[in-house]
C-alpha positions as a printed NumPy array, in Angstrom:
array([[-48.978, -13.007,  53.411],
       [-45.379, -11.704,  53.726],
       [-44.593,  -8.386,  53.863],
       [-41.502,  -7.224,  52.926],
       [-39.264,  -4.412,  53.623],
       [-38.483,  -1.249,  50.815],
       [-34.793,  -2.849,  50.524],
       [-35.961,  -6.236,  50.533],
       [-38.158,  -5.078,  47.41 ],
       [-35.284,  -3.03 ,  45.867],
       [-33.306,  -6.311,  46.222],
       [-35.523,  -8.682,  44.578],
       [-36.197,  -6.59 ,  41.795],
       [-32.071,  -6.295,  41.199],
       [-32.208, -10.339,  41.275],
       [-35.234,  -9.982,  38.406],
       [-33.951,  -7.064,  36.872],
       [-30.479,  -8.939,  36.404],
       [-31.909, -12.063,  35.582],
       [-33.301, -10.761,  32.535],
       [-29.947,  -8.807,  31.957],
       [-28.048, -12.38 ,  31.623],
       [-30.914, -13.832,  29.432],
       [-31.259, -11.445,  27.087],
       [-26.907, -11.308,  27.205],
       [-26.598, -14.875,  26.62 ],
       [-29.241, -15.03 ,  24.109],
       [-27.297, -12.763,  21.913],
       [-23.894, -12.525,  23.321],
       [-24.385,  -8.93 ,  24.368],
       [-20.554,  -7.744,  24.535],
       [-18.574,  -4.42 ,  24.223],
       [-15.292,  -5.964,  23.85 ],
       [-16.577,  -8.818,  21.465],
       [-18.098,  -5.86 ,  18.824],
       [-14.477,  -4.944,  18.56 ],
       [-13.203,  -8.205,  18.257],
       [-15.999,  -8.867,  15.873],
       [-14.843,  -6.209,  13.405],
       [-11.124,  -6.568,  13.7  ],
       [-11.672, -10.277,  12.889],
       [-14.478, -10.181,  10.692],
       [-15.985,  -6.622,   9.607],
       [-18.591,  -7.72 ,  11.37 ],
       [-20.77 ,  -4.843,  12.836],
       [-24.163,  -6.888,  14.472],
       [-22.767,  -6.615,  18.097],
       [-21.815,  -3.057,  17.821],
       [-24.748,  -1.899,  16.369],
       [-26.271,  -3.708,  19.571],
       [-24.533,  -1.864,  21.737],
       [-24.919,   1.454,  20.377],
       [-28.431,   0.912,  20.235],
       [-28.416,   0.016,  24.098],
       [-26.701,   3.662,  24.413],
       [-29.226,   5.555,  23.084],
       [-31.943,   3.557,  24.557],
       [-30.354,   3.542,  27.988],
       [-30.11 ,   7.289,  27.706],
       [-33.373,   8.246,  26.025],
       [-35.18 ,   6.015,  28.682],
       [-33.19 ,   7.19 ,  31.906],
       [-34.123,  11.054,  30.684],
       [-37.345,  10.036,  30.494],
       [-37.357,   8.275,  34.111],
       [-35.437,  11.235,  35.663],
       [-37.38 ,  13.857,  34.181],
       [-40.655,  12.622,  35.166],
       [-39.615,  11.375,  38.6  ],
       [-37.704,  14.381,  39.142],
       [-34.586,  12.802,  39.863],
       [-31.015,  14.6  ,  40.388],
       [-28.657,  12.271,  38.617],
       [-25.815,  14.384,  38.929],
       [-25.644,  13.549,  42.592],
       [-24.58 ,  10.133,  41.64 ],
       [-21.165,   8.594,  41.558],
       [-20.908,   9.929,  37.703],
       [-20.426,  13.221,  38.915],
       [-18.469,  13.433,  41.959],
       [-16.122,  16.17 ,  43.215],
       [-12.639,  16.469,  42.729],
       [-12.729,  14.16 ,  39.42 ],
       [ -9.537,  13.352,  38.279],
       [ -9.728,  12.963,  33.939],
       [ -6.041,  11.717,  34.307],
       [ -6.999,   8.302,  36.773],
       [ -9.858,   8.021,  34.62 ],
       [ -8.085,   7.757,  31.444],
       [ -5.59 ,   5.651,  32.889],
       [ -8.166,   3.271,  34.43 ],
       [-10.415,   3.21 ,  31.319],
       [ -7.314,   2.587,  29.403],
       [ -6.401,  -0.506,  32.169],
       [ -9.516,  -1.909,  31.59 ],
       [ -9.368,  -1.541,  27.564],
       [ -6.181,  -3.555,  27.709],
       [ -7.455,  -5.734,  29.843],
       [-10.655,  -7.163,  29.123],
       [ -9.032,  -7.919,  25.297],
       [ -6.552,  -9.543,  26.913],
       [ -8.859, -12.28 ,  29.382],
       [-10.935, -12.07 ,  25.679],
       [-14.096, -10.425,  27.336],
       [-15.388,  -7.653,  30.027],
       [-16.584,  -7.766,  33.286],
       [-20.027,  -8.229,  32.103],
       [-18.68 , -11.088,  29.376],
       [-16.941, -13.143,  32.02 ],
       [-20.167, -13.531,  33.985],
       [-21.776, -14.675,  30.999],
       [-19.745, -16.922,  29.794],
       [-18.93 , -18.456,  33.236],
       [-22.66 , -19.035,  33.563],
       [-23.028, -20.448,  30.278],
       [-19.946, -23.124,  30.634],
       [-16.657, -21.113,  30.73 ],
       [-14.862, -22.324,  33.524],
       [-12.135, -19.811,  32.946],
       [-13.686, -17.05 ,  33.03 ],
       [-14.616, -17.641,  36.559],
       [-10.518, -16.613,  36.845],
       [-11.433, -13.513,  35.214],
       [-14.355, -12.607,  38.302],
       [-12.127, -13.339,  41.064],
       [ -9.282, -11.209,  39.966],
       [-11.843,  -8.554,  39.089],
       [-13.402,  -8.939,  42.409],
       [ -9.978,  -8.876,  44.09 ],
       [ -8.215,  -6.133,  42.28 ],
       [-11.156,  -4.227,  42.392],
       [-11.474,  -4.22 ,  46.506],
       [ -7.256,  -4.09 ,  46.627],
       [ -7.809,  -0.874,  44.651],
       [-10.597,   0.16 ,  46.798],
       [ -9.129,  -0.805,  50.14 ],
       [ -6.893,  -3.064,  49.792],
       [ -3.032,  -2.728,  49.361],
       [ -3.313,  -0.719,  46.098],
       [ -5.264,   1.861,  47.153],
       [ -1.742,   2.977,  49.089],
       [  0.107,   3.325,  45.99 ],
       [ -2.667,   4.783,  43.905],
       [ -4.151,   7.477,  46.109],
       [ -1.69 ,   9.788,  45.426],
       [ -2.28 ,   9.61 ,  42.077],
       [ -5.905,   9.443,  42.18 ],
       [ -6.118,  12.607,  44.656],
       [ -3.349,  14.517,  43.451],
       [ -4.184,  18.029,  44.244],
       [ -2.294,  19.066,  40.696],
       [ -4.161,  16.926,  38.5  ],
       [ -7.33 ,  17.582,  40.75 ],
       [ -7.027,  21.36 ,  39.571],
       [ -6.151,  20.412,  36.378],
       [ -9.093,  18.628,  35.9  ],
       [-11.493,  21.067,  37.125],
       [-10.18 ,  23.308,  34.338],
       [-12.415,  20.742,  32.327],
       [-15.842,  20.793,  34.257],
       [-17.782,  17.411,  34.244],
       [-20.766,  19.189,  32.816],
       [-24.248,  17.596,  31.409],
       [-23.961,  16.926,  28.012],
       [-26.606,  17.963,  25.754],
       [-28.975,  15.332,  24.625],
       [-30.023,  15.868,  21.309],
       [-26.12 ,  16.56 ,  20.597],
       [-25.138,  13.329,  21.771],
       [-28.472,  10.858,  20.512],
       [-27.62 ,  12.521,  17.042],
       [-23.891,  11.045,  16.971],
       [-25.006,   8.055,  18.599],
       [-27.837,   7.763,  15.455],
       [-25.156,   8.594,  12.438],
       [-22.791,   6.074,  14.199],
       [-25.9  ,   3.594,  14.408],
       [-26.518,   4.424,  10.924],
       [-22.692,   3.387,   9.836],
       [-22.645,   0.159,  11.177],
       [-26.283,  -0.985,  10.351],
       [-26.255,   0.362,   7.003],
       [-29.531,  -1.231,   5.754],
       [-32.56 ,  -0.443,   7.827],
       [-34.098,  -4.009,   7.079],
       [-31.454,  -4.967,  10.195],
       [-32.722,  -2.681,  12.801],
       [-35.551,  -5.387,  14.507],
       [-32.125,  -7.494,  14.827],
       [-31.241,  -4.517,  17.249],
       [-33.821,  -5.934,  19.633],
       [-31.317,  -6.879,  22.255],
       [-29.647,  -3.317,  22.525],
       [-33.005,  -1.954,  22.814],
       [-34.205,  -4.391,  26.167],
       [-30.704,  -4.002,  27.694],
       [-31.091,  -0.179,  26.958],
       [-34.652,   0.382,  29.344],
       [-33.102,  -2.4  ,  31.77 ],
       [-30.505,   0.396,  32.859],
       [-33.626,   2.975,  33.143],
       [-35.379,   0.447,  35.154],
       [-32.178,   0.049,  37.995],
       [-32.1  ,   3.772,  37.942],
       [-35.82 ,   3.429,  38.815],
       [-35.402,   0.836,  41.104],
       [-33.135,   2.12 ,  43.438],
       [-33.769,   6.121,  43.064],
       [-37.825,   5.943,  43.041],
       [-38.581,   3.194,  45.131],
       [-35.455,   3.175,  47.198],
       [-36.126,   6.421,  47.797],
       [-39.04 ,   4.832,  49.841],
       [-37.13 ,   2.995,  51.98 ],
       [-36.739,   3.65 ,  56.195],
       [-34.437,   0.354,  57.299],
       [-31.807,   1.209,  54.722],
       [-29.886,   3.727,  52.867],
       [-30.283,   2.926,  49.086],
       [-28.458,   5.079,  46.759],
       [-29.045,   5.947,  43.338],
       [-27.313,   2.9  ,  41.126],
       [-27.82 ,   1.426,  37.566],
       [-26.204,  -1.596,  36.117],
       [-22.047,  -1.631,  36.84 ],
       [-20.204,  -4.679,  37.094],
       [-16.548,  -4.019,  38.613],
       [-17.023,  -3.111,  42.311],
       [-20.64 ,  -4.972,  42.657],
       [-18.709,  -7.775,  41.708],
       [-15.448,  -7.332,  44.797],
       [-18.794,  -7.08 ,  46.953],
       [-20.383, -10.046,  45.966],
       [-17.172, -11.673,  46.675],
       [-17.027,  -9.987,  50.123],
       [-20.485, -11.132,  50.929],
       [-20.104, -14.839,  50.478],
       [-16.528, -14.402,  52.459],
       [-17.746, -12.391,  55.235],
       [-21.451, -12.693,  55.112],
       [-21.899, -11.449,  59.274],
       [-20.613,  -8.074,  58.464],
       [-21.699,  -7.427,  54.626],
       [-25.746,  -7.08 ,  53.477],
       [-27.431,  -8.001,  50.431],
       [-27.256,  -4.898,  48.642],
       [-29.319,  -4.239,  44.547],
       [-25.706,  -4.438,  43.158],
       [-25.33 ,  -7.41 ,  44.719],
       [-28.492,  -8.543,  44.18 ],
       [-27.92 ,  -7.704,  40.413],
       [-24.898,  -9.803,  40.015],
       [-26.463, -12.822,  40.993],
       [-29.314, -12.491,  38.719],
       [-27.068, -12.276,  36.087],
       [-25.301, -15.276,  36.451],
       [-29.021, -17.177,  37.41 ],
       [-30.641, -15.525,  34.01 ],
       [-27.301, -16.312,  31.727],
       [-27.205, -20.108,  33.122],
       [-31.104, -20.382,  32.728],
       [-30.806, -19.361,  29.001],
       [-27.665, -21.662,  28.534],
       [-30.272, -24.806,  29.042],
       [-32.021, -23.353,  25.981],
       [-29.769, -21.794,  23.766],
       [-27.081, -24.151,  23.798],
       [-25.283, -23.078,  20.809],
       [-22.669, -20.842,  23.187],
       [-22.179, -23.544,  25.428],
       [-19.352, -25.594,  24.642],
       [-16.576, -22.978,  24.696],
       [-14.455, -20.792,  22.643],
       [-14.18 , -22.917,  18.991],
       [-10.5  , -21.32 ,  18.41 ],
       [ -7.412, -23.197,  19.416],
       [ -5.625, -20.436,  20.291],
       [ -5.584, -20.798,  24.233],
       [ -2.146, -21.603,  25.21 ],
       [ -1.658, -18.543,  27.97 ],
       [ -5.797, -18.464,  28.516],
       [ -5.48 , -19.025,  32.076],
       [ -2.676, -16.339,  32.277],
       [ -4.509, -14.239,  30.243],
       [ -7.892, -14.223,  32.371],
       [ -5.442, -13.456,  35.36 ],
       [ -3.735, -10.694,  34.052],
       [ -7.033,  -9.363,  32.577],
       [ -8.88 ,  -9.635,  35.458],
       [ -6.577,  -7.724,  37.599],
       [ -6.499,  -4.758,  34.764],
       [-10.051,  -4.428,  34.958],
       [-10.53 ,  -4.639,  38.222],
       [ -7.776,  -1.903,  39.17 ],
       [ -8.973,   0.007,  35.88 ],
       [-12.601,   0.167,  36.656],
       [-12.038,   1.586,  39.96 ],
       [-10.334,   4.11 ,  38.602],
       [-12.628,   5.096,  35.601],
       [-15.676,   4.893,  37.996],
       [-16.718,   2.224,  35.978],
       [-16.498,  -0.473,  33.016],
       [-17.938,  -0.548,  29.766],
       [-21.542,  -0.896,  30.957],
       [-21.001,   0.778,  34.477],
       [-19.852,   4.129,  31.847],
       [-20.715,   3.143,  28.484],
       [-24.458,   2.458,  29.208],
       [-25.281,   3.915,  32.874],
       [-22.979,   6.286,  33.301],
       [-23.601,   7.876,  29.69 ],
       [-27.269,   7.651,  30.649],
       [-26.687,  10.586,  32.787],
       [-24.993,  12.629,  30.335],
       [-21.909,  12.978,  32.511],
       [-19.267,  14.227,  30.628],
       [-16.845,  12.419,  32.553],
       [-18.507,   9.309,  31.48 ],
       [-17.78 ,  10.068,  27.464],
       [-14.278,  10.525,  28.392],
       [-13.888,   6.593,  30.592],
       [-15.862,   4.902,  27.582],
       [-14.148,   6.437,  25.12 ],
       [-10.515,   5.717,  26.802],
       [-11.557,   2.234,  27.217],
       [-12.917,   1.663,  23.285],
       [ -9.574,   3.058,  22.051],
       [ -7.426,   0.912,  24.44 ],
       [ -9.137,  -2.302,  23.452],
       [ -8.959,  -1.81 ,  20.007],
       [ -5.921,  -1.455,  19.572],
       [ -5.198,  -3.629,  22.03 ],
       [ -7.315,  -5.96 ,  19.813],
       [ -5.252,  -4.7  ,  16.914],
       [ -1.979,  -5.738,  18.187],
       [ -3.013,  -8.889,  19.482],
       [ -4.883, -10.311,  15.905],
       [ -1.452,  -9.078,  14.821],
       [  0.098, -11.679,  16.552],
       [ -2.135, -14.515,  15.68 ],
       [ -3.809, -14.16 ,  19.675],
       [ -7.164, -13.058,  19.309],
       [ -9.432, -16.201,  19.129],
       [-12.093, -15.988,  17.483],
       [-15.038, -18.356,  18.901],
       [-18.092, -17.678,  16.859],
       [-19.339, -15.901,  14.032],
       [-22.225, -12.923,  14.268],
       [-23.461, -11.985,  11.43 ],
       [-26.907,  -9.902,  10.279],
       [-27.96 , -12.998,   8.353],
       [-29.738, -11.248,   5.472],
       [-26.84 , -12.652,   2.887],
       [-25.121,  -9.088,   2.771],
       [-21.43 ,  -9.415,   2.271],
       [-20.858,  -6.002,   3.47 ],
       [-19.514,  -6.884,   6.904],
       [-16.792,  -9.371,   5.895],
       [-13.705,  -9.568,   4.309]])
């Protein structure tokens, strides 16, 4: 029988564990940036109400996980030293812009590359790209200084990246869940939010409880981020003698494998964006790709890596990068509807005949 290592394990359950991320995603279009497009366009609130839901499951579950595993979450990249609020403003504001722009998030563009989009494969490699330039690449050079500026260093520390409290922040999470469902006959149409919500416990799980385990290999704590996993996915198939299979890794590839696997069944999401409005697409995914890739670098994260696993930690500083990158894509998303550029490709609705969600 074949016996495999701790980080062999810890790998193959990323592949499963993101396999079922991209199936339940492309079953229901799981998207941050498309619940803002989705109300700008239509007053539609389904795939906002989805991902709120995946907040507070992601956060009730990972308390639950790190309480009775004992696990220290604040020595994860969510709380490291020196934080600087101003590059992660800036960077969750980069990525806001960005991922309206290339019409989808790091997460999306996986998605809908697996599903069909040949585009958004653009979209990846600029991600990928930026996001190791920014790293260490050519752009870490001219953004260090701003990044570890000792001013805005102290500045910052003014505001400590504390814990938030849970019941505080499960309680706004509930009356905002509450505004965009409205009826509580919709809530079992929440089912995706929920799934995607104990899939972030279970990485946490993963790679803190039975990486923990491990002897070959160094696993650290991770959950489910998309920006930097992706630049070392890219770096692996480039320079596969000196890179490793890693559960980010590991995680990215399921994704794609789960999202393409669904595709052959629900087929509906196939065939491409049904708007006609794609004149500067390919530009667009460029330009977008590189935001979010520089921007989610410098907010530690994009709107999963901070919206769902970061928040799952109650890190402060993860509030403030979601919360940068929500306002900078809607109005980004704002201004771009304004001009006649936001496309709209299909319709979500709650599908119990309520008119409440459209114009």
């Amino acid at each position: 029988m074949l016996e495999l290592e701790i980080y062999q394990i810890v790998n193959l359950l990323g592949f499963i564990l993101g396999s079922a991320f991209g199936m339940i995603a492309q079953k229901r279009q799981f998207c941050f940036s498309g619940s803002i497009k989705d109300y700008i366009l239509t007053k539609s609130t389904m795939r906002g109400a989805s991902v709120v839901m995946a907040m507070i499951v992601a956060i009730i579950s990972t308390f639950f996980v790190s309480s009775y595993f004992e696990l220290d979450l604040t020595n994860t990249v969510y709380y490291k030293d020196n934080l600087n609020y101003f590059a992660i403003i800036f960077g969750g504001a980069l990525f806001g812009v960005g991922m309206m722009l290339a019409d989808g998030c790091s997460n999306r563009h996986l998605i809908k590359f697996a599903q069909g989009d040949k585009n958004s494969l653009i979209s990846i490699v600029f991600i990928g790209i930026f996001a190791f330039a920014t790293t260490r690449g050519l752009l870490n050079g001219f953004l260090d200084p701003f990044v570890n500026n000792p001013t805005l260093i102290e500045w910052s520390s003014k505001l400590e990246n504390f814990t938030m409290n849970i019941y505080f922040i499960i309680a706004v999470l509930l009356i905002l869940l509450k505004v965009l469902v409205r009826h509580a006959v919709r809530l079992p149409n929440l089912w995706d939010g929920v799934l995607i919500g104990l899939l972030v416990a279970a990485a946490w799980f993963i790679t803190s409880v039975i990486g923990s385990e491990s002897i070959e290999r160094m696993i650290d704590p991770a959950g489910i981020t998309f920006v930097y996993p992706t630049a070392k996915t890219l770096e692996l198939f480039m320079l596969y003698q000196v890179n490793e299979l890693s559960f980010s890794i590991s995680l990215i590839v399921g994704i794609v494998f789960g999202a393409f696997l669904m595709s052959k069944f629900n087929r509906k999401y196939s065939f491409g964006c049904t708007s006609a409005k794609g004149e500067h697409r390919v530009r667009n995914n460029m330009i977008g790709g590189a935001m979010m890739g520089t921007g989610g670098i410098l907010s530690i994260g994009c709107t999963v890596g901070q919206g769902l696993t970061g928040l799952s930690t109650l890190a402060f500083a993860s509030l403030v990068a979601i919360v940068s990158i929500f306002v900078s894509g809607y109005f980004t998303a704002k201004y771009l509807n304004k001009k006649d550029q936001l496309p709209m490709c299909f319709i979500f609705e709650w599908g119990d005949n309520r008119t409440d969600y459209q114009i």
